[in-house]
VMD Tcl script that builds the backbone (N, CA, C; Angstrom):
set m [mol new atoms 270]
animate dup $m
set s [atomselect $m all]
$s set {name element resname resid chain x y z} {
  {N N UNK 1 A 0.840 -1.180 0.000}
  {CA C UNK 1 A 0.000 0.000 0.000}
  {C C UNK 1 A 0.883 1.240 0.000}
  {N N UNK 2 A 0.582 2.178 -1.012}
  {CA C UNK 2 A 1.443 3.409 -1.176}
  {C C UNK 2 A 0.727 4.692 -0.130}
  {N N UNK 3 A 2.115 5.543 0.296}
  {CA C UNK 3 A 1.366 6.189 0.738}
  {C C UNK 3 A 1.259 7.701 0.305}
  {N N UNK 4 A 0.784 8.730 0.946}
  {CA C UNK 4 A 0.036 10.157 0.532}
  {C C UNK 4 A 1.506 10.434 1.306}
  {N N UNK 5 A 1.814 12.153 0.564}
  {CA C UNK 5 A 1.469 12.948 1.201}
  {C C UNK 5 A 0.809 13.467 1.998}
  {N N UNK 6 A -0.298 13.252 1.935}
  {CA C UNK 6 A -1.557 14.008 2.540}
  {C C UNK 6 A -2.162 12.965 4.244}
  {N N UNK 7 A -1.590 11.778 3.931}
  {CA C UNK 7 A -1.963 10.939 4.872}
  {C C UNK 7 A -1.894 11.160 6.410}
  {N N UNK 8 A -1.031 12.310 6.830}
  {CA C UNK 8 A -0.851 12.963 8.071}
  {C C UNK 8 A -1.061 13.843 8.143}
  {N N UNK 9 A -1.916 14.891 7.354}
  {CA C UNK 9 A -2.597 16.221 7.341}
  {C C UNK 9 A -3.905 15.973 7.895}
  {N N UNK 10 A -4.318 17.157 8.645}
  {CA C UNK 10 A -5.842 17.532 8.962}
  {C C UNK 10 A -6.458 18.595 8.307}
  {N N UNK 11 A -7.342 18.573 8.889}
  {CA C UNK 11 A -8.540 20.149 7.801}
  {C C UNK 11 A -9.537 20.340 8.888}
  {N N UNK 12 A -9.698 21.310 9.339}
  {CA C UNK 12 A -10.506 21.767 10.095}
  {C C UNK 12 A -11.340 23.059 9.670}
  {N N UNK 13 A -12.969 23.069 9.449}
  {CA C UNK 13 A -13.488 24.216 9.342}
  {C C UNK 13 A -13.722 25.314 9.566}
  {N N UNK 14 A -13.712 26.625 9.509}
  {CA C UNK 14 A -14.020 27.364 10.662}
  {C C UNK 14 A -14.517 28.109 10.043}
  {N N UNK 15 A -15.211 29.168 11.018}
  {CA C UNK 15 A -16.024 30.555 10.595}
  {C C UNK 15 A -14.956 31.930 10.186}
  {N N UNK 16 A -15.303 32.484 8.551}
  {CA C UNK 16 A -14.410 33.725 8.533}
  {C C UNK 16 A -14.177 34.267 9.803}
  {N N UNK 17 A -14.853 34.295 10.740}
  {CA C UNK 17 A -15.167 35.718 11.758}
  {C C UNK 17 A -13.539 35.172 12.842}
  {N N UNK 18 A -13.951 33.582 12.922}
  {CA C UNK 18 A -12.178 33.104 13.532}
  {C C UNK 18 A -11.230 33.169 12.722}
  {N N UNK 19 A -10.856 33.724 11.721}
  {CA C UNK 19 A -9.776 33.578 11.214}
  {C C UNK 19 A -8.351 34.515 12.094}
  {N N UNK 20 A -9.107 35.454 12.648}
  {CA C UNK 20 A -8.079 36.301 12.993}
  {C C UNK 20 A -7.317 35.544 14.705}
  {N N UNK 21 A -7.919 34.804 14.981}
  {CA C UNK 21 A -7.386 33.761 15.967}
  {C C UNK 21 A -6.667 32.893 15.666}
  {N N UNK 22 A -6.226 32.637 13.914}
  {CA C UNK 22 A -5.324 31.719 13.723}
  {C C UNK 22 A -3.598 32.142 14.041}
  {N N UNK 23 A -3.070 31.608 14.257}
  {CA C UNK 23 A -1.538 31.441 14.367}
  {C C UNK 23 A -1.125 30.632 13.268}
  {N N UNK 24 A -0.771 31.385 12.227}
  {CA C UNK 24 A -0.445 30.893 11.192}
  {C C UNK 24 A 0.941 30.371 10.928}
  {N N UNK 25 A 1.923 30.664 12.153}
  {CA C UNK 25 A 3.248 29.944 12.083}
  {C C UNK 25 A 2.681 28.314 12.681}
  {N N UNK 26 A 1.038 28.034 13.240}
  {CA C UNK 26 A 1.120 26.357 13.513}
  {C C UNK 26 A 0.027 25.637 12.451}
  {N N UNK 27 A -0.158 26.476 11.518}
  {CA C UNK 27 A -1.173 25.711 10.105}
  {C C UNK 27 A 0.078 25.975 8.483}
  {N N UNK 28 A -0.341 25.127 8.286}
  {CA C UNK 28 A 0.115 25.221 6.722}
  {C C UNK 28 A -0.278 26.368 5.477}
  {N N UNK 29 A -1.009 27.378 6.015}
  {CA C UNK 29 A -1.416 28.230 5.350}
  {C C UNK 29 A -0.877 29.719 5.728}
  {N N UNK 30 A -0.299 30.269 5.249}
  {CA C UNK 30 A 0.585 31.569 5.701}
  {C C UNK 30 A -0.114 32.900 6.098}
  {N N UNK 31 A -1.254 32.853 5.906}
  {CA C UNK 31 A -1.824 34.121 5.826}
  {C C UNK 31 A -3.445 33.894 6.320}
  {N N UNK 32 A -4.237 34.842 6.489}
  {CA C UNK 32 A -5.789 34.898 5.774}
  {C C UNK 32 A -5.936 35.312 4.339}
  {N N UNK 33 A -5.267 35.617 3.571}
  {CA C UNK 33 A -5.219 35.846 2.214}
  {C C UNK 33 A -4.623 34.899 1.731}
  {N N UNK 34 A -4.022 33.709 2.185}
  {CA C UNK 34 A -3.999 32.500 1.530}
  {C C UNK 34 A -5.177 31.314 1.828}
  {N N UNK 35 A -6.182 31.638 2.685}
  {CA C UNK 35 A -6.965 30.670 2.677}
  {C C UNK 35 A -7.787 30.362 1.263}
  {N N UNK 36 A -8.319 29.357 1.697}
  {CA C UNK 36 A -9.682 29.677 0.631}
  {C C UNK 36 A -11.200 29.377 1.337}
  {N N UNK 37 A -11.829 30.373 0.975}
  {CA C UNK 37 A -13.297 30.807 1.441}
  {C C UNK 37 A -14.560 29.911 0.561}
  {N N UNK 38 A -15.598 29.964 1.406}
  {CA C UNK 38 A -16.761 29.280 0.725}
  {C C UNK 38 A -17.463 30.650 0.293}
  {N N UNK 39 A -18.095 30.187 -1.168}
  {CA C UNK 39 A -18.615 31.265 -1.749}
  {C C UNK 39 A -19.273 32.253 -1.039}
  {N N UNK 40 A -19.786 32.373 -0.300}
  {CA C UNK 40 A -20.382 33.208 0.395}
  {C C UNK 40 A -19.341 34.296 1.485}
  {N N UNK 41 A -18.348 33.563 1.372}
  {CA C UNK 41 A -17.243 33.895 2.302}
  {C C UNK 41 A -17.265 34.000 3.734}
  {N N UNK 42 A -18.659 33.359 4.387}
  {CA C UNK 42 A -18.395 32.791 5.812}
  {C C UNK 42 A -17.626 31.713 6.295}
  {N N UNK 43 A -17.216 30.959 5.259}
  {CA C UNK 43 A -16.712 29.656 6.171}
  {C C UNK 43 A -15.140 29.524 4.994}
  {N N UNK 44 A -13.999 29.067 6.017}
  {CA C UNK 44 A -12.660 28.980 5.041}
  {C C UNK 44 A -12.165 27.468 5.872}
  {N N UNK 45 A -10.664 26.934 5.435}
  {CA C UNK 45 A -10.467 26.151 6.741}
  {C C UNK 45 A -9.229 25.968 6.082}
  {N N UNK 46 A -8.403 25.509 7.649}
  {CA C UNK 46 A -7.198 25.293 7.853}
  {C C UNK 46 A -6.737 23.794 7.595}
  {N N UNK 47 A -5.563 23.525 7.378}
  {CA C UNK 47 A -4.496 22.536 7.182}
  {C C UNK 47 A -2.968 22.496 8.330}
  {N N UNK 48 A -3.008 20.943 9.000}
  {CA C UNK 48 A -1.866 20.772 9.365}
  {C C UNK 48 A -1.733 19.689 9.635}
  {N N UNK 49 A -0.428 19.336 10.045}
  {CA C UNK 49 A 0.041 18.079 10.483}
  {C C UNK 49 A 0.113 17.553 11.610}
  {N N UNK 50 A -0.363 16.451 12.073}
  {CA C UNK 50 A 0.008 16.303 13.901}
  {C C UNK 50 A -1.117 16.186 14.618}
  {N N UNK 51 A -1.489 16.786 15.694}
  {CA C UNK 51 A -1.926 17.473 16.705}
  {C C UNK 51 A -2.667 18.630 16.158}
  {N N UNK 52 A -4.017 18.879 16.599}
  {CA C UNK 52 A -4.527 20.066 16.519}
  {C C UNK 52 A -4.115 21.787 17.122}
  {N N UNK 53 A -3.114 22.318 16.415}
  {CA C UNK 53 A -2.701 23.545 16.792}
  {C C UNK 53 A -4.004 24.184 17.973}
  {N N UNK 54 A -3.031 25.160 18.990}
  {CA C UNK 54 A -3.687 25.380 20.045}
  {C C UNK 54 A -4.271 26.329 19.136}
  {N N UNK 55 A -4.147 27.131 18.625}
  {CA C UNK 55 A -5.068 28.803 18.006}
  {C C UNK 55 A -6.334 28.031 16.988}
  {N N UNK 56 A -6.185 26.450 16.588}
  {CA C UNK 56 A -7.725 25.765 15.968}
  {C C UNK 56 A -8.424 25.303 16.942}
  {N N UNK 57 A -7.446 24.824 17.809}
  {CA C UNK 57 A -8.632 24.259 19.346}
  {C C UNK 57 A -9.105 25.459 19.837}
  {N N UNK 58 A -8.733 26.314 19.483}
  {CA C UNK 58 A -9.593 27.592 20.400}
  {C C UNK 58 A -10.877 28.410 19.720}
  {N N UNK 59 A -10.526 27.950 18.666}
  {CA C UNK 59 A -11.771 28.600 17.631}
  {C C UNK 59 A -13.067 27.873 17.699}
  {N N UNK 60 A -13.999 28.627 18.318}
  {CA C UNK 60 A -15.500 28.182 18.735}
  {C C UNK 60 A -16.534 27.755 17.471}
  {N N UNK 61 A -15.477 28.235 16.511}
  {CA C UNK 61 A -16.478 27.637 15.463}
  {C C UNK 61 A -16.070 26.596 14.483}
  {N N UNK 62 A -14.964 25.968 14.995}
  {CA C UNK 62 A -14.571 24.587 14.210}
  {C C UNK 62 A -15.282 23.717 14.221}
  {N N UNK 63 A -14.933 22.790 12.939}
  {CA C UNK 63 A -15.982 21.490 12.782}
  {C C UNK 63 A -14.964 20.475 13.316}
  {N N UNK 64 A -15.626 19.336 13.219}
  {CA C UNK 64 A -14.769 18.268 12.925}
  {C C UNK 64 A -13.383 18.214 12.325}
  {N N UNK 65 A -12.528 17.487 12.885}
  {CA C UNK 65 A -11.293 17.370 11.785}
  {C C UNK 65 A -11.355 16.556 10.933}
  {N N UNK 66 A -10.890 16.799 9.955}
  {CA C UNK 66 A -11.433 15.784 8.140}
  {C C UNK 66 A -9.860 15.671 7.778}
  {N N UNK 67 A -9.728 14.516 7.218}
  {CA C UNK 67 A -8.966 14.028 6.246}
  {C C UNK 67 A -9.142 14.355 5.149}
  {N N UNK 68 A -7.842 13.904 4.565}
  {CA C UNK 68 A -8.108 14.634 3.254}
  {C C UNK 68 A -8.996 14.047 2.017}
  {N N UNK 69 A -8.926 13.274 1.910}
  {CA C UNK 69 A -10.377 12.322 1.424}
  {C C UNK 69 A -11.729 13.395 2.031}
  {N N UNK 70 A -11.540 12.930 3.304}
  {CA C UNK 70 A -12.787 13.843 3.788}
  {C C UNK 70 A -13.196 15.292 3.583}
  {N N UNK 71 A -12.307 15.956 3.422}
  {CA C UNK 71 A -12.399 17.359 3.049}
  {C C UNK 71 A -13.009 17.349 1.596}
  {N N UNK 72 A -12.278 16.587 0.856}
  {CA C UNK 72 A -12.177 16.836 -0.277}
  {C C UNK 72 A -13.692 16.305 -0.907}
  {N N UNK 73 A -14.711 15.694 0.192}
  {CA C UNK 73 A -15.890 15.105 -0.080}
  {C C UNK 73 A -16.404 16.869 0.274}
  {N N UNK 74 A -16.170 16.884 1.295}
  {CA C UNK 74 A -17.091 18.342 1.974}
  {C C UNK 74 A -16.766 19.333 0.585}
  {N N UNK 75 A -15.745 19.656 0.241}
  {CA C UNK 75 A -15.523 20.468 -0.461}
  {C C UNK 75 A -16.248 20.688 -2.261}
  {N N UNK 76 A -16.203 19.212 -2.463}
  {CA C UNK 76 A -17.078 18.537 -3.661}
  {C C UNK 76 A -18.724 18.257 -3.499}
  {N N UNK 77 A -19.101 18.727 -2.557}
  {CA C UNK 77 A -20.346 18.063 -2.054}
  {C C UNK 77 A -21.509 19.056 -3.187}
  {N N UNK 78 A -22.583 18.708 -3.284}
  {CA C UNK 78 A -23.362 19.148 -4.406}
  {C C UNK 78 A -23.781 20.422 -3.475}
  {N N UNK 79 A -24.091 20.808 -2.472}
  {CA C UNK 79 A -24.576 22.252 -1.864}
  {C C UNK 79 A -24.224 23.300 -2.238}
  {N N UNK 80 A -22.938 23.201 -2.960}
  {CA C UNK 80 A -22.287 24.367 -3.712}
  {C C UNK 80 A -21.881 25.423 -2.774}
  {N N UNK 81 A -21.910 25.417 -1.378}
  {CA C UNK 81 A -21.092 26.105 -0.590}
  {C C UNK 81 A -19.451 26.623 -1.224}
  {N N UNK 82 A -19.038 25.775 -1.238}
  {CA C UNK 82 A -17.492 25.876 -1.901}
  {C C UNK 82 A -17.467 25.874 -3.530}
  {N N UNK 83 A -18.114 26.272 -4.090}
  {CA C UNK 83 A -18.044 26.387 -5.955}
  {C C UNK 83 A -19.076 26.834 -6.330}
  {N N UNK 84 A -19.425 27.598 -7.272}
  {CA C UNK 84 A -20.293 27.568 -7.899}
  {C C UNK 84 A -20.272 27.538 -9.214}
  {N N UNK 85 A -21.616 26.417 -9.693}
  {CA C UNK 85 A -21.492 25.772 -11.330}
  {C C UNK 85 A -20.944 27.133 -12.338}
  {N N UNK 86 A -20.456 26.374 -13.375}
  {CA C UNK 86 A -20.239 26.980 -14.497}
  {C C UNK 86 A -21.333 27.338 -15.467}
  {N N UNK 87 A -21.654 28.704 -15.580}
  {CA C UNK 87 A -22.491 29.054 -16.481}
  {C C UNK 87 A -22.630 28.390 -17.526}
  {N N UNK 88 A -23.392 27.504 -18.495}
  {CA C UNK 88 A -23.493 26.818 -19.763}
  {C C UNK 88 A -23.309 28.219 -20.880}
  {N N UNK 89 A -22.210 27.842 -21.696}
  {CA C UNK 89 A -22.082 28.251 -22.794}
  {C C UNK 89 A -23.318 28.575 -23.852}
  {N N UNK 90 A -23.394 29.714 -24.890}
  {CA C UNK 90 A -24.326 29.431 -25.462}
  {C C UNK 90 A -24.232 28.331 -26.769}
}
mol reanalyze $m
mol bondsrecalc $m
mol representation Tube
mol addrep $m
């Protein structure tokens, strides 16, 4: 069995409004201008390795932690939170 990259990463959800509680020297994402947002731009989420960084355990509005499989279901999911369809060509 081969393995990921990704196989020791987490993903955790959170509300725009926590972003400014992140400590971005303990997630994989450098910034709030490197996240990425759900269309609406209430909800973004973090990436890391390990242990849940103390500045995601503190954020009152995290979900679950997801794998990356798992994310990548949430993220694909038909609700269209995170995408929205492509206009049909004429």
């Amino acid at each position: 069995m081969s393995h990921s990259d990704f196989d020791h990463r987490h993903y955790v959800v959170i509300s725009a409004s926590d972003v400014s509680n992140i400590d971005f020297t303990q997630v994989m994402e450098t910034s709030a201008d490197t996240l990425r947002y759900s269309v609406d731009g209430t909800l973004t989420f973090v990436k890391y390795e390990g242990d849940m960084p103390s500045s995601v355990t503190a954020c009152s509005s995290k979900s679950q932690e997801y794998s990356h499989d798992e994310i990548l279901a949430v993220l694909n999911n038909e609700d269209q939170v995170w995408w929205e369809p492509l206009e049909e060509l004429p």
